[in-house]
Each structure stands twice: as structure tokens, then as C-alpha cells.
N, C-alpha and C positions, 0 to 999 in steps of 0.2 A: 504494500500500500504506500502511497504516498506520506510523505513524512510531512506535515504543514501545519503552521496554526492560524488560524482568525481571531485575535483579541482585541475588539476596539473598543474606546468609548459608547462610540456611536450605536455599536450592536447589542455589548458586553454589561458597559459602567465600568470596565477594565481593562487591564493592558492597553500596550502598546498601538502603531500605526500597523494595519497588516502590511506586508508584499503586494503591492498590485494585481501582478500576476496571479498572485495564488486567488488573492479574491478574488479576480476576473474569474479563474475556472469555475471557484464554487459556486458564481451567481449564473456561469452557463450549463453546470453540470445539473447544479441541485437546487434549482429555483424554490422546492418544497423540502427544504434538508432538515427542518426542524420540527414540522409537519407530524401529527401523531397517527397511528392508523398504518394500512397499509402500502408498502413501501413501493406496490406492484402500479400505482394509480397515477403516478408520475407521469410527465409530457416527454413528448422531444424538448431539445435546445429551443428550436423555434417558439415556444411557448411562456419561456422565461418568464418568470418576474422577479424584482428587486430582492435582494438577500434580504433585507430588512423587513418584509411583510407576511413576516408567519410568526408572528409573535416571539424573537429574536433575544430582547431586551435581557433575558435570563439565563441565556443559554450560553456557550460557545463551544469553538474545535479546538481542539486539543490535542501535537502530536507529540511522538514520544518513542520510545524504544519497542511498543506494543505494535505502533502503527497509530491509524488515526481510530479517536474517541469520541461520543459525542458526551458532551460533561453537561448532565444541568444542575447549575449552583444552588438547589437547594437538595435535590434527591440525589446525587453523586453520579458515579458514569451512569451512561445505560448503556444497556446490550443492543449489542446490533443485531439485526433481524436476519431469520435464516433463509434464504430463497435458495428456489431447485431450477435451475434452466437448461431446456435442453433445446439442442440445435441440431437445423440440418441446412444442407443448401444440394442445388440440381440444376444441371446443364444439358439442353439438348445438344448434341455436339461437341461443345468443350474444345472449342470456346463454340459460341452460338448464345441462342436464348439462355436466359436460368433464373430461377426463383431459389428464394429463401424463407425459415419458418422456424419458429424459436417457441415455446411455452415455458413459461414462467409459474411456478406455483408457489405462495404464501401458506401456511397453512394449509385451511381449505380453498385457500383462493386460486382461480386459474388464469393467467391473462394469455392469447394465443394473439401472436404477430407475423405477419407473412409478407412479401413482395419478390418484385422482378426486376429485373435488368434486361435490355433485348439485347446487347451482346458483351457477353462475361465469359469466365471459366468456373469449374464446381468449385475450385477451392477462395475463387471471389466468394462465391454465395456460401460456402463454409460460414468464412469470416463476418462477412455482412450478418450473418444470423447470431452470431456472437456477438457484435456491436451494437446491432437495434435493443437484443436482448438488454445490454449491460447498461442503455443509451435511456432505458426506461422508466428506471430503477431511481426513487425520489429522493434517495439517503444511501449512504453506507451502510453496506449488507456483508454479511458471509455467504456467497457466492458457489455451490458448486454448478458448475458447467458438466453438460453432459454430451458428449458428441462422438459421432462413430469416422472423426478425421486425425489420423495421424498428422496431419500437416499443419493443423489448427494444434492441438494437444499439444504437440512437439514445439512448435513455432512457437509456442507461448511459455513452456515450461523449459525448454533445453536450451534454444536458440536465443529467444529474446534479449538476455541479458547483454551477452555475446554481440549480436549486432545493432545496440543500441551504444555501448564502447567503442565500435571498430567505427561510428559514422554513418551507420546502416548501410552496412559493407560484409561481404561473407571473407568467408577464411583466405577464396583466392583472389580478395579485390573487387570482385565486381557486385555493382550494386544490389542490395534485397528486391527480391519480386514482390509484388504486390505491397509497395512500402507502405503507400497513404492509407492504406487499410490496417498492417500491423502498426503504422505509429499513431492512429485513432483508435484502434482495443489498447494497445498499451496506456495510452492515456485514463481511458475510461476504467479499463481495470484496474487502473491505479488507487480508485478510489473507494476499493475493496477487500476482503481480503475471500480470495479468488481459488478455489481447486477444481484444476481440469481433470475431468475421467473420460477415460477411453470405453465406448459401449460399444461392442463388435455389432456391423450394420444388421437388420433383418435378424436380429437374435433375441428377438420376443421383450426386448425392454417398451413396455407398450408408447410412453413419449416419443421413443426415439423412432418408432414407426409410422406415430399419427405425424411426426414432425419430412418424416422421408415423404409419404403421402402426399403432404401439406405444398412442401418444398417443390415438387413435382407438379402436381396441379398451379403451382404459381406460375412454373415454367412455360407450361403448355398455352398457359392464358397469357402469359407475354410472347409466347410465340404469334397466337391470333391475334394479337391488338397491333403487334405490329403489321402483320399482312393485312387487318384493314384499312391501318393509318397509311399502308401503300397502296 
């Protein structure tokens, strides 16, 4: 997780001036970060509003050796919410059309996200379905991710660190593929504390099928919308 703190006047009654930067992200990331309830109900980016209008005044972030906290100054930390997400993405052709599809589950809660791209590759819509997922999310969670892609699992657990060091450059120089997608999960996962499992495809995990399904039918209907936009 990202290592950051927010302590303002403004927000808090305390500390310090934040980082800019860092508060830029939290007012683009988690427009509803303080928000009580569930964590599944969250917007895109595009929907923002001001860090300061969710009842703020009491609360703040807090990082530290742990990762990030949310501390409120009268009831001490709280715990961060456990969500299950799982992913898939699909390519007719490869590269061609493809669709992506993610379920997210709180508790009993279930939020389901799908879409398309008219021309990607599967391991675009891999990723895409990991970012939409993590992109929803109104607060800091503990995060498992569930997805039947070595190249997603691996790229995020083995690789990542590695070629975020080298300049997002692999071992012989040449640049990462698919950069602008892994340095937008990395971002977003950053403000999580994040495990990837590998779920073998078509091997009866029921998400991970409704999600193949999903993913597939997204494809096939960006496949038709573009032949009739031609």
C-alpha cells in the first residue's frame, strides 16, 4: 500500500500542510473515503467530489509501517473492509474485439461491472477488469483479487516491483507492454492492501465463470456495435 498521510487543519483540526500530490490522488481516488457503509457503492474518478464533504472534520489518514489507516479521533483505527473481486477479460482474435467483467462482493453485497474495447488483446481486458474493479472501491479495503491470468497474477506480484525500479523497462531494456494499464493498477492498488490468487480457468470457481461468461458476451457485443457503427 501506499505509505501517505493527510493531516490538515482544514480536514483534521490537526497537523500539518499535506503533499499536494498525495491529496490530489485521495480527492481523485476516494471522493467517498470516509463514507460509512459499503465500500462497493463508490463512483469512477469522473464523479469526484471535494475530500472535505463527507463529514471529514474528525477523521484523518494515517501512514505508517502497517500501510495506510483510517484513524477516527474518537473511536481509534478502524478496520478496513474485506472485499472479494474477481476478474476476467476476452478477445475475439487477440488482438480484435474484447470485453471485460469483474464482480465485486461485500459481505452479502454483489456489484457486477462489465465492458469492451473494439480493438485490444485478452491480456488488455485481463487488466482493464482489475482496474475498473479496484477503480470502484470508495475507501481502503483488503482486497483479494481473483483471476485465472498468469500474466495479470505474475505482472503484479513478481514483476511489478522490478519494473517500476528499472523505469518500466524489463531485464533486456526494452520497454513494459501494456505500460499505461500496469502503471494505473499499480496506482490504484496502491491504495490497498491487495492479494492476487490464481483460479485455474473453467475449474468450477462459480465467479470466475459467471465472470468468463460475462467477459465474452461483452466481447461479442463490441464486436456488433462496431459493424453497425460501420
Amino acid at each position: 500500500m501506499r505509505d501517505f498521510a493527510v493531516l490538515t487543519e482544514a480536514f483534521c483540526g490537526v497537523g500539518p500542510t499535506p503533499n499536494s500530490a498525495r491529496e490530489n490522488n485521495l480527492r481523485w481516488h476516494y471522493p467517498s473515503l470516509f463514507a460509512r457503509g459499503s465500500p462497493l457503492r463508490g463512483g469512477a474518478p469522473s464523479g469526484r467530489a471535494p475530500l472535505g464533504s463527507g463529514g471529514v472534520s474528525s477523521l484523518m489518514v494515517v501512514g505508517g509501517m502497517g500501510g495506510l489507516a483510517l484513524r477516527d479521533l474518537r473511536n481509534g483505527v478502524w478496520q478496513m473492509s474485506d472485499v472479494f473481486l474477481t476478474v476476467d477479460g476476452s478477445c475475439l482474435g487477440n488482438p480484435g474485439p474484447g470485453g471485460w467483467a469483474c464482480i465485486l462482493r461485500y459481505g452479502e453485497e454483489e456489484r457486477v461491472l462489465r465492458g469492451g474495447v473494439a480493438q485490444t488483446t485478452n491480456n488488455r481486458m485481463e487488466m482493464m477488469a482489475a482496474i475498473e474493479g479496484l477503480r470502484v472501491l470508495s475507501r481502503p479495503c483488503d482486497v483479494e483479487v481473483a483471476t485465472d491470468s498468469d500474466y495479470l497474477r505474475r505482472g503484479m506480484t513478481e514483476f511489478m516491483e522490478r519494473w517500476r525500479s528499472n523505469g518500466w523497462k524489463t531485464a533486456s531494456g526494452s520497454p513494459v507492454l501494456n505500460q499505461d494499464l500496469w502503471r494505473e493498477l499499480d496506482d490504484l492498488a496502491g491504495y490497498h492492501r491487495v492479494t492476487w490468487i490464481h483460479v485455474g480457468g473453467h475449474a468450477g470457481h462459480a465467479d470466475q465463470e459467471r465472470c468468463d461468461a460475462l467477459a465474452l458476451e461483452s466481447a461479442w457485443q463490441t464486436k456488433r456495435d462496431s459493424v453497425t457503427r460501420c
